[in-house]
C-alpha positions as CSV (number, residue, x, y, z in Angstrom):
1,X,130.7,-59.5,-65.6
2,X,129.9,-63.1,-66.6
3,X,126.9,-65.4,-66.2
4,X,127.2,-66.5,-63.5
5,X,128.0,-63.4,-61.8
6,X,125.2,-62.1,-63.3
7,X,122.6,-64.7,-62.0
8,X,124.1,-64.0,-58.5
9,X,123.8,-60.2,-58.4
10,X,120.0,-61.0,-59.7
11,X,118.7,-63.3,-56.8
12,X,120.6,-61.1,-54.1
13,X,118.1,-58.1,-55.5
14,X,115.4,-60.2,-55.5
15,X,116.1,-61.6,-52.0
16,X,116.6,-57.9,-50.9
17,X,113.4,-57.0,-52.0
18,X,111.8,-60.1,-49.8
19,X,113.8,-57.9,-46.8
20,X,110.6,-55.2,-44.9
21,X,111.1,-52.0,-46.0
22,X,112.8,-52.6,-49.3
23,X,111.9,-50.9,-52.6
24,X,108.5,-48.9,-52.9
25,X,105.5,-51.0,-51.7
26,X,103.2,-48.9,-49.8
27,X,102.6,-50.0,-46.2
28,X,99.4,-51.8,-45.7
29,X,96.3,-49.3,-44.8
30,X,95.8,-48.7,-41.2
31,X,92.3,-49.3,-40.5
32,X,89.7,-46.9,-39.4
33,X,88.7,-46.4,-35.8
34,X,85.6,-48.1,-34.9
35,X,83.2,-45.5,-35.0
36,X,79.8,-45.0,-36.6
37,X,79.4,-43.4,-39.7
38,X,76.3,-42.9,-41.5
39,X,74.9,-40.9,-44.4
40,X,71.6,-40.2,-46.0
41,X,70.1,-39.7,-49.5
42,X,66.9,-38.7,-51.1
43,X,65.3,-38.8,-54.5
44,X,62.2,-38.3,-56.0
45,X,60.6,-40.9,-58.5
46,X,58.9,-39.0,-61.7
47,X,55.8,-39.9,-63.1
48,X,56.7,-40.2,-66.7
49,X,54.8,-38.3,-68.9
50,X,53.2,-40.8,-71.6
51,X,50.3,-41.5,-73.6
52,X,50.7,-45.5,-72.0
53,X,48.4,-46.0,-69.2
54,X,50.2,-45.8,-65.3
55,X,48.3,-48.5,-63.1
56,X,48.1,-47.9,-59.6
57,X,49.1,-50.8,-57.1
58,X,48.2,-53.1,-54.2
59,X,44.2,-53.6,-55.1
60,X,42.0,-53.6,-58.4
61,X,43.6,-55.0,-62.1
62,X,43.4,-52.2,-64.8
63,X,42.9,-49.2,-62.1
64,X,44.5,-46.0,-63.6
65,X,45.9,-43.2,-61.6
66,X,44.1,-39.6,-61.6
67,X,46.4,-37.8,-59.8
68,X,49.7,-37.2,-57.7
69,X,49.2,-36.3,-54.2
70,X,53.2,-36.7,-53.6
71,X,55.8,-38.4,-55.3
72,X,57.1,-41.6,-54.6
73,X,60.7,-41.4,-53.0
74,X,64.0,-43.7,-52.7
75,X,65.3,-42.9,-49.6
76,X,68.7,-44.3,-48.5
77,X,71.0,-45.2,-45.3
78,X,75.0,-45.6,-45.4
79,X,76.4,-47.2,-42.2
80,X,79.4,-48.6,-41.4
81,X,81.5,-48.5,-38.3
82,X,85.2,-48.4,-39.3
83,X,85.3,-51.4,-41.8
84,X,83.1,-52.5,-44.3
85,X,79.7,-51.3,-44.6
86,X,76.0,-51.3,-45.7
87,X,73.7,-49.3,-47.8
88,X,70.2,-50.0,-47.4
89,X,67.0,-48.2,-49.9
90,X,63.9,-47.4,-49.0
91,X,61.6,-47.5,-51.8
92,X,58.2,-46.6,-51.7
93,X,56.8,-48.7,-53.6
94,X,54.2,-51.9,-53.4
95,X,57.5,-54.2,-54.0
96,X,60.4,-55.3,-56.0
97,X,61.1,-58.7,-57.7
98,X,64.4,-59.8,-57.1
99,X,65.3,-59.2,-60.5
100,X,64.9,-55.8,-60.1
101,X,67.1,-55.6,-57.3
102,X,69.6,-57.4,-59.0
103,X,69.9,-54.6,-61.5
104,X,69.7,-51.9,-59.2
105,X,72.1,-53.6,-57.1
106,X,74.7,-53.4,-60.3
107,X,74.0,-49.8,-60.9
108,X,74.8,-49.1,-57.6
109,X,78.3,-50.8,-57.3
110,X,79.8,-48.5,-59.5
111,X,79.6,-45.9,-57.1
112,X,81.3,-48.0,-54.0
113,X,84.6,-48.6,-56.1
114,X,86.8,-50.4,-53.7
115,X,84.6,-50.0,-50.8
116,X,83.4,-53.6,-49.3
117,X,79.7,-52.7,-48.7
118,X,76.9,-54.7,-49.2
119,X,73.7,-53.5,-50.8
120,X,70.2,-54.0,-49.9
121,X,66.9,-52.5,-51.5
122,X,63.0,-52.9,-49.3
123,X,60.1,-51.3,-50.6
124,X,57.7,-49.6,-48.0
125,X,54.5,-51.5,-49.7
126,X,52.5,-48.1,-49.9
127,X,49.4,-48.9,-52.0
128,X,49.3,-45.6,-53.7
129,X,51.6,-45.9,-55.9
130,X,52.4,-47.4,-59.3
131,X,52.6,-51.0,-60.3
132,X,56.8,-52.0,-59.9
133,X,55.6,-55.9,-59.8
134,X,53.4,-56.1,-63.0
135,X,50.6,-58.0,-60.9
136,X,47.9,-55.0,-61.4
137,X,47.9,-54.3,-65.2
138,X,44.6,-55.5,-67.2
139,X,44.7,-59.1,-66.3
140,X,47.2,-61.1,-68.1
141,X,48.6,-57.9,-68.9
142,X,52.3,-56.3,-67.4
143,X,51.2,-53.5,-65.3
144,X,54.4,-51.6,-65.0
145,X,55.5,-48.5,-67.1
146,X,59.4,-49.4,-68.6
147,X,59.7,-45.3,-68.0
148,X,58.6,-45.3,-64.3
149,X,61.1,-48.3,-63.8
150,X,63.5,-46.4,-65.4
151,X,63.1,-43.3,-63.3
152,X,63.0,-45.9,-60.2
153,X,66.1,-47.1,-61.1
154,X,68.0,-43.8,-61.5
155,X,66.2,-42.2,-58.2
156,X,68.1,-45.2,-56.6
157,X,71.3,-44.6,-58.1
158,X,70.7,-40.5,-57.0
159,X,70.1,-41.5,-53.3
160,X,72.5,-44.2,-53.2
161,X,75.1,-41.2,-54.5
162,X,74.1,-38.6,-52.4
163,X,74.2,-40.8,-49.3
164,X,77.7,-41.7,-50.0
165,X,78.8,-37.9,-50.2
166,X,76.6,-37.5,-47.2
167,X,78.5,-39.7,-44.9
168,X,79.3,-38.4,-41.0
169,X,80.5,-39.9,-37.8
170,X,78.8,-39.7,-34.7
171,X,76.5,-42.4,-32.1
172,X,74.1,-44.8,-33.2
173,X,70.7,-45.5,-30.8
174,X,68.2,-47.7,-30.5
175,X,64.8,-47.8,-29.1
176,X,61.4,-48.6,-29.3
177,X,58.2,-46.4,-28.9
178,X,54.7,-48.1,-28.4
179,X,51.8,-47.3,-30.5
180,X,48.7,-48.5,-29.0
181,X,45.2,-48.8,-30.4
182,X,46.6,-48.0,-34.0
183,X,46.8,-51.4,-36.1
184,X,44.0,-53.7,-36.6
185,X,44.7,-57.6,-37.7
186,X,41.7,-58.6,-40.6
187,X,42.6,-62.8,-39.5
188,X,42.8,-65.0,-36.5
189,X,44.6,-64.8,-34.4
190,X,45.0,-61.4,-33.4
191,X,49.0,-61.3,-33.4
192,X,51.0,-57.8,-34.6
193,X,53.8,-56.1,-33.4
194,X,52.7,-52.8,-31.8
195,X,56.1,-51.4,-31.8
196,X,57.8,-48.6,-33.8
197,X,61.2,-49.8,-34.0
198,X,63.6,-47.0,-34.5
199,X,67.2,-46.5,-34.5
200,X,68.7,-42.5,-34.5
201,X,71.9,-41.7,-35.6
202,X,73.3,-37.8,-34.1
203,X,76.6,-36.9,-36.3
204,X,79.1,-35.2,-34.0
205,X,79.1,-32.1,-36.0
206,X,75.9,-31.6,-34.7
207,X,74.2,-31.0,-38.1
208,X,70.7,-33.2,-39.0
209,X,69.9,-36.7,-38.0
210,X,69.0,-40.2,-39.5
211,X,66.5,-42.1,-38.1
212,X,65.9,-45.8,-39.5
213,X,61.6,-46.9,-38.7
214,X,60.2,-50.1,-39.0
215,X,56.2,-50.3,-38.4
216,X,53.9,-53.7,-39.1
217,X,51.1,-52.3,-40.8
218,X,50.3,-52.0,-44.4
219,X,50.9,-48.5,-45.6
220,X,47.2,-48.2,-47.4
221,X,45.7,-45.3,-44.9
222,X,44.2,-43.8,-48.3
223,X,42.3,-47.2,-48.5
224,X,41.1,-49.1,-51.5
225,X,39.2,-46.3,-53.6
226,X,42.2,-44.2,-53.9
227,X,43.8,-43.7,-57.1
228,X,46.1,-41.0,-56.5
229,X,50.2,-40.9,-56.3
230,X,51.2,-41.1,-53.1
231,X,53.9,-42.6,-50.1
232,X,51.0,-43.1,-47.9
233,X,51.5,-43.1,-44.0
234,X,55.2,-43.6,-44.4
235,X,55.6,-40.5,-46.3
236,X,53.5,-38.2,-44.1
237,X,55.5,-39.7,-41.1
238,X,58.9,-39.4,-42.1
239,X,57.9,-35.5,-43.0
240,X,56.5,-35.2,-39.5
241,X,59.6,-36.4,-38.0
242,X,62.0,-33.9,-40.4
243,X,59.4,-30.8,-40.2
244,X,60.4,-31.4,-36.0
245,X,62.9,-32.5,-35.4
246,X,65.5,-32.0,-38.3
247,X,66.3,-35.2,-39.0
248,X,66.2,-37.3,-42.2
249,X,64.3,-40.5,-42.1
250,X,63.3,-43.3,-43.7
251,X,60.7,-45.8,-43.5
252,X,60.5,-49.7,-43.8
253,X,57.5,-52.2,-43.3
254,X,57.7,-55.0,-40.6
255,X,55.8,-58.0,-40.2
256,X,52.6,-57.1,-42.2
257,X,51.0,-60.3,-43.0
258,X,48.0,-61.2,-42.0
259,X,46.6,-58.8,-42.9
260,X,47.4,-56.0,-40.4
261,X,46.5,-52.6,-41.2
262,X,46.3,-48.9,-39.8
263,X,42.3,-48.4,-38.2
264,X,40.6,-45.8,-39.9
265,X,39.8,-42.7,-37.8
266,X,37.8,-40.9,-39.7
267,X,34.0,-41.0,-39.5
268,X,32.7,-40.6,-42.3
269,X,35.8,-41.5,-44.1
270,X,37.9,-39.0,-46.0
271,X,41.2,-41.0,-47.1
272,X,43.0,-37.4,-46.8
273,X,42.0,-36.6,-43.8
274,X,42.8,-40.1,-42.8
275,X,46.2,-40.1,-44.0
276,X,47.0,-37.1,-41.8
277,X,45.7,-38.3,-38.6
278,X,47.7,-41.6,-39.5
279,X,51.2,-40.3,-40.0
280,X,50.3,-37.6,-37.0
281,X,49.8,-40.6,-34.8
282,X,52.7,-42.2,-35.6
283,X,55.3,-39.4,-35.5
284,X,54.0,-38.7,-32.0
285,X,54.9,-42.4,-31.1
286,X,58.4,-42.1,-33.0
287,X,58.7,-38.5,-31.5
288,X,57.9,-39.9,-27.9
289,X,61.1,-39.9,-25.9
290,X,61.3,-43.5,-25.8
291,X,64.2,-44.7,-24.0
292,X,67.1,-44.8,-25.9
293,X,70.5,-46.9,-25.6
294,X,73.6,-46.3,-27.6
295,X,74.9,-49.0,-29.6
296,X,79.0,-49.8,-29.9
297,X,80.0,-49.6,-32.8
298,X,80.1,-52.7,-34.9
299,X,78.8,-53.8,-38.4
300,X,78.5,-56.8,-40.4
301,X,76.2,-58.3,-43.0
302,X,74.9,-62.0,-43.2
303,X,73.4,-63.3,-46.7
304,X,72.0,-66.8,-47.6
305,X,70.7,-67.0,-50.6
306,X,67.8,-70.1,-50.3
307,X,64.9,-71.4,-52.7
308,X,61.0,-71.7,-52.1
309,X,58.7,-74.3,-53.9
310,X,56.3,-72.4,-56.1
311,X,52.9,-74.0,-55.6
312,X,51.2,-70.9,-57.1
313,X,50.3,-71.2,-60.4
314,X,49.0,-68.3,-60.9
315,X,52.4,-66.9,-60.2
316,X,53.7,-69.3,-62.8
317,X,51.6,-68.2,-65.3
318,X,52.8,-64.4,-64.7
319,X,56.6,-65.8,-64.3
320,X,56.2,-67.4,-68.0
321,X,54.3,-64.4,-69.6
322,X,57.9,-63.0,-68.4
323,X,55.8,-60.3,-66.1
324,X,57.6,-61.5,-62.9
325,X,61.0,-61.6,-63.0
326,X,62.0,-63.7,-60.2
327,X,64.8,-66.7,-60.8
328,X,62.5,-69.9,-61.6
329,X,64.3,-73.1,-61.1
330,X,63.7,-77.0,-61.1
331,X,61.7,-77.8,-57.8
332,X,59.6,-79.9,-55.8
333,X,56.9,-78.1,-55.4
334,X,53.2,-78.4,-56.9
335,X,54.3,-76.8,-60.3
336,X,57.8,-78.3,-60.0
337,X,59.4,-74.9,-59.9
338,X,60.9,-73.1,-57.2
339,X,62.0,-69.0,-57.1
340,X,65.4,-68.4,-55.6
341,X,65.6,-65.4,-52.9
342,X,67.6,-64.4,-50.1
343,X,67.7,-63.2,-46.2
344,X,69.5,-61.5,-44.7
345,X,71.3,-60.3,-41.2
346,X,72.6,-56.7,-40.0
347,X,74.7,-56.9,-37.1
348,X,74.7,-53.4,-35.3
349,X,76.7,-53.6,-32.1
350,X,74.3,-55.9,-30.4
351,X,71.0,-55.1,-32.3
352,X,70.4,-56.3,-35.9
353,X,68.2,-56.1,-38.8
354,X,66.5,-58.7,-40.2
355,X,65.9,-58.6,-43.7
356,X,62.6,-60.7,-45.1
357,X,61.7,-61.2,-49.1
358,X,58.1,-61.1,-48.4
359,X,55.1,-60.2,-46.0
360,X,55.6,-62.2,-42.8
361,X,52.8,-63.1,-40.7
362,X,54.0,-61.6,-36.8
363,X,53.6,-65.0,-35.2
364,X,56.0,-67.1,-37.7
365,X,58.6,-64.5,-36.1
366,X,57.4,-64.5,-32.0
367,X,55.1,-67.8,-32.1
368,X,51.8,-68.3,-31.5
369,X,48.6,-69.5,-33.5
370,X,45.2,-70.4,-34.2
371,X,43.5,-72.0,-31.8
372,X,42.2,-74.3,-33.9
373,X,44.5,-74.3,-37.4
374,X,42.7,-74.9,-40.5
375,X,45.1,-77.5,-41.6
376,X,45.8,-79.1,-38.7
377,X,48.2,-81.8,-40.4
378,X,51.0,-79.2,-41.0
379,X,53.4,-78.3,-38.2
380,X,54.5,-74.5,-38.6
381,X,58.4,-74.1,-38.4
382,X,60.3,-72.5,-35.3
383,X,59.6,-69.3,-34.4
384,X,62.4,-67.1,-36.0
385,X,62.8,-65.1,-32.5
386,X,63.4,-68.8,-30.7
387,X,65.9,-69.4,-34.5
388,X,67.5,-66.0,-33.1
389,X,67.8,-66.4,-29.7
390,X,69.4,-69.8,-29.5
391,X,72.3,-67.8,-31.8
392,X,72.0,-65.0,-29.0
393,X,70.7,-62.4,-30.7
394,X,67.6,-61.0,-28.7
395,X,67.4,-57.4,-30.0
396,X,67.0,-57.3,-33.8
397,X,64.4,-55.0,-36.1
398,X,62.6,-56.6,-38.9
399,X,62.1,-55.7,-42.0
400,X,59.9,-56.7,-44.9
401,X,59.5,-57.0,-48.5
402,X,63.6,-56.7,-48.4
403,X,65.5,-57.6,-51.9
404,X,62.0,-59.7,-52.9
405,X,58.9,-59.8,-52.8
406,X,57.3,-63.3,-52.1
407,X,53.8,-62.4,-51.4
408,X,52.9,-63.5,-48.0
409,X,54.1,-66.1,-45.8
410,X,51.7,-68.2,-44.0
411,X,51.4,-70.2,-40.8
412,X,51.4,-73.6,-42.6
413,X,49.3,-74.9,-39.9
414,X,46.6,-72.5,-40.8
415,X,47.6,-72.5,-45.1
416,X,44.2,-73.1,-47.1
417,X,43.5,-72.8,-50.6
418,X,40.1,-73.5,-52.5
419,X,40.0,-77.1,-54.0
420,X,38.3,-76.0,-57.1
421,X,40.1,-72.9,-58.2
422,X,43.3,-73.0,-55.7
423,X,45.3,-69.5,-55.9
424,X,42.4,-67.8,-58.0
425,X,39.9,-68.1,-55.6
426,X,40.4,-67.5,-52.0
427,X,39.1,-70.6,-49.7
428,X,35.8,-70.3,-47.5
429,X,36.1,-72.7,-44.8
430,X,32.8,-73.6,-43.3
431,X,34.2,-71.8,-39.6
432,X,34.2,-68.3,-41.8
433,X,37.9,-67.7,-41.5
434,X,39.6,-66.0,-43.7
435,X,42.4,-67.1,-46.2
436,X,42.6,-64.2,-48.8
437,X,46.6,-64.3,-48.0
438,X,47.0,-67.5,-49.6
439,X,46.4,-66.4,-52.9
440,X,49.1,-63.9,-52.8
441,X,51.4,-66.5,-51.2
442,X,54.2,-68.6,-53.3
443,X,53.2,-71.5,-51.4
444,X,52.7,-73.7,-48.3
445,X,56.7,-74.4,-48.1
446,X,57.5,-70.6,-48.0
447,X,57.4,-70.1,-43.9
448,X,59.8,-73.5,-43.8
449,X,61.9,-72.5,-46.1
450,X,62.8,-69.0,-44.9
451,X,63.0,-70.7,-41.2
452,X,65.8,-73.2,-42.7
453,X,67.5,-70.5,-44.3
454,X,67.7,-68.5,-41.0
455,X,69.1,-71.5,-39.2
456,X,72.2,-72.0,-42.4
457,X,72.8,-68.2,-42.2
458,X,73.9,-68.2,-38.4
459,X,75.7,-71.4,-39.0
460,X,77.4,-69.7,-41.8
461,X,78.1,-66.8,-39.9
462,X,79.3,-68.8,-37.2
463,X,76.5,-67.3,-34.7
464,X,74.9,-70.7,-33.9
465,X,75.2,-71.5,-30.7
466,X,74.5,-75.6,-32.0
């Protein structure tokens, strides 16, 4: 055979292979039916056993713990509903930096392999347990325990695991139960969302459930003197809700800012007894019989990633003695640095999730305000329920302190800090109200901020109906 010959019998193979059907290529993977699947893990966080001290979180600098009532858990949710899906932690914990997500974010993906999935990590903001943001060490002073962290981290990788292995189809349902007289608001106005908002997946096999909460209240039932390990409320009520029902559940904290909180009802107060009647409450609300509708199945995630002027510098100071981990950047704010975060969006059927970096005051998400805002020369953004609505989406679940922590964000119209010592001290306005929240806050610009990033996420996601 010549050349020539040779080059011809070469392109016709190469032009039979362009024919369907030739050679061995494998035929493109048929799709899954659209169907709900989810699947749940669970695992326990160690205390380490050290000689270095373990600070408790979420009130005094330098307090120690003295005991373990229960341990803290990571508790996680795979769902997906044919295509790509979503796996979403529970930690309890006061919160993570989004550095720490990050990492666990990367220990995680090994475990998906070619699975499209996105990740997302919230802490439950119990105030029992030990210091994961560094903030309540001796002052100055890093007040998390590199060996807790490290058992944090693995716990997530263990539930992350076991949730994957766990996975089942079956229906998804949403609902809402009330829970009246429970929650109490410390600052004007008086705005909280009384809800439980639950969603309840039954696998068709018939075995246990999951069941996804969301509650705005601060999960600090034990109260302020309480130096013991412990989930708090959340823990107590997701027990209640397995102990009766069989079903696995998980907890995550709504719009908590301001700063709402579970009553106490105990007189005289006894933070153990008052952690019981708490979660008892609340798993009679979430055990209710609250209508229920099923959900279609349907899933995708929405992420913008966005940045927030850091006019904290107290914060800054923490960021450069490398105890906060969050991504600094040039910015325009009073320190002229700004943290990066993110928000995200859950679609689910026709409900959604809402996923906030930080402690969201209820009426930056369904409106309202002060009567008579102590800085009246600011303009708070849009409600992020009107944001939603206009993209309609009118069902949707939020959740806080989700892949960040940000502190709180404020009402602009009603942001004060104390001219003399701003972010150190909190301001006393001669009309008595109270502005404690602003010293845990990034800054003025973070309710704006988050609103503008919830506006670029629908038109990113093509949801906008602008």
């Amino acid at each position: 055979m010549n050349r020539t010959s040779k080059r011809l019998l070469a392109a016709s193979l190469v032009l039979l292979c362009l024919v369907p059907g030739c050679g061995k290529a494998e035929p493109p993977e048929t799709p899954r039916e659209a169907v709900w699947r989810a699947g749940f893990g669970c695992a326990a966080i160690p205390v380490p056993e050290t000689q270095e001290p373990l600070y408790i979180a979420g009130y005094h600098n330098g307090w120690e713990i003295t005991g373990i009532r229960d341990l803290q858990e990571v508790r996680a949710l795979w769902l997906d509903a044919g295509g790509d899906g979503v796996l979403i932690l529970s930690v309890d914990c006061v919160g993570l930096g989004s550095d720490t997500v990050v990492a666990i974010r990367d220990e995680i993906k090994p475990l998906l392999g070619n699975e499209a999935a996105a990740v997302h990590v919230a802490a439950t903001h119990t105030h029992a347990g030990l210091d994961t943001l560094g903030l309540w060490g001796p002052v100055g002073m890093d007040g998390k325990n590199p060996l807790f962290m490290e058992n944090l981290h693995a716990a997530c990788v263990s539930a992350a695991r076991e949730a994957l292995a766990d996975r089942k189809t079956g229906r998804l349902y949403r609902s809402d139960a009330a829970t009246e007289e429970l929650q109490r608001d410390s600052r004007d106005p008086q705005i909280y969302d009384t809800a439980l908002h639950l969603l309840r997946f039954a696998p068709d096999d018939g075995g246990p459930g999951i069941r996804l909460v969301s509650y705005g209240a601060h999960a600090e039932s034990l109260r302020g003197a309480n130096t013991r390990v412990s989930r708090d409320y959340p823990g107590v009520l997701c027990d209640l809700i397995a102990e009766r029902t069989g079903d696995r559940a998980l907890f995550f904290a709504g719009a908590v800012g301001g700063l709402i909180m579970t009553k106490e009802f105990v007189s005289p107060f006894d933070a153990e007894e008052n952690l019981l009647v708490t979660g008892e409450k609340l798993a009679a609300a979430a055990l209710s019989g609250a209508p229920e509708r099923e959900l279609e199945p349907g899933l995708s995630d929405h992420t913008v990633s966005f940045t927030v002027p850091l006019d904290n510098t107290v914060f800054l100071y923490y960021k450069f003695l490398g105890i906060l981990g969050n991504e600094a950047m040039s910015g325009s704010g009073a320190t002229e640095y700004a943290l990066k975060s993110r928000l995200s969006l859950v679609r689910l059927g026709d409900a959604s999730l809402l996923l906030l970096p930080g402690e969201i005051f209820p009426e930056l998400i369904t409106g309202g305000g002060r009567e008579n805002p102590s800085n009246p020369g600011a303009s708070d953004p849009e409600p992020l329920q009107s944001i939603l609505s206009r993209a309609g989406i009118t069902d949707f679940i939020p959740i806080g302190l989700a892949d960040d922590e940000l502190g709180y964000i404020v009402p602009p119209s009603d942001y004060l800090v104390d001219e003399t010592a701003p972010y150190l001290n909190a301001a006393e306005p001669e009309d008595g109200s109270r502005h404690y929240e602003e010293t845990n806050s990034v800054g003025i610009g973070c309710a704006g901020a988050l609103a503008g990033a919830l506006e670029d996420l629908l038109k990113s996601a093509r949801l906008s109906q602008e």
